[in-house]
N, C-alpha and C positions, 0 to 999 in steps of 0.2 A: 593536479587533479582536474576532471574536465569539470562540465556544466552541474549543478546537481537538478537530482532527478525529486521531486516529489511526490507523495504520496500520499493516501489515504488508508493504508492498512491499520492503524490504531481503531479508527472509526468505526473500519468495515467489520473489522476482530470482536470489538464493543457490542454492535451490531448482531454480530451471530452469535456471542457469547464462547469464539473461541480466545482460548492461551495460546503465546508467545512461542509454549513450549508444543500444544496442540500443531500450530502451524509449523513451526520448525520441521518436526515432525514427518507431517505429510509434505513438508518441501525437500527433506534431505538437508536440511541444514543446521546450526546450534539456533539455540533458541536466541543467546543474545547477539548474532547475526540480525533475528527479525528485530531486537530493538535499536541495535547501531541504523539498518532501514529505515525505520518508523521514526527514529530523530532525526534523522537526515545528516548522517555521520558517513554512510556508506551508500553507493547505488548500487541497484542490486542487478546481476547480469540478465540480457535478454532472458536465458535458460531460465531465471531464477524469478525473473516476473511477469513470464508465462507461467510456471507451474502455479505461482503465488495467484493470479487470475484466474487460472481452470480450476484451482482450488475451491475459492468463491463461486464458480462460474458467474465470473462476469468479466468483460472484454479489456484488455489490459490497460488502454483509458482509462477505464473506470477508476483505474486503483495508481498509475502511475500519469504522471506529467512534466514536459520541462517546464511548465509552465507552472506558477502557485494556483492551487484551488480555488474557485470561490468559496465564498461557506456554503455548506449545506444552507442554509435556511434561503439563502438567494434563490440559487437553480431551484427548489421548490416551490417558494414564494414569489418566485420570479419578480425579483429586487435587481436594481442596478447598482451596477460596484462602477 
């Protein structure tokens, strides 16, 4: 398996007060797809985290990285990690 990919889709879901099943949904995929995702069991294809971005509309950065997150309260609070 390659690099894993992470993400923010739990957050971002939390955020907008969408379900797993919501998302699924408007991605074309099963709903327990978005949570193998969102545990970081599975990466999700290009296709699949673009639509997962335009969903949100927000840029697919936003939501994916190879790299770990910082916390939200960092990049807000602009704290160093």
């Amino acid at each position: 398996m390659g690099e894993q990919v992470h993400n923010r889709m739990s957050v971002v879901r939390a955020e907008r007060g969408v379900t797993r099943q919501q998302l699924a949904e408007a991605v074309g995929v099963h709903y327990q797809t978005i949570g193998y995702i969102e545990r970081g069991q599975y990466n999700p294809s290009l296709d699949l985290a673009l639509k997962v971005a335009e969903f949100f509309g927000l840029p697919v950065e936003a939501l994916f990285s190879l790299e770990p997150f910082r916390p939200l309260t960092d990049e807000v609070y602009g704290r160093k990690s």
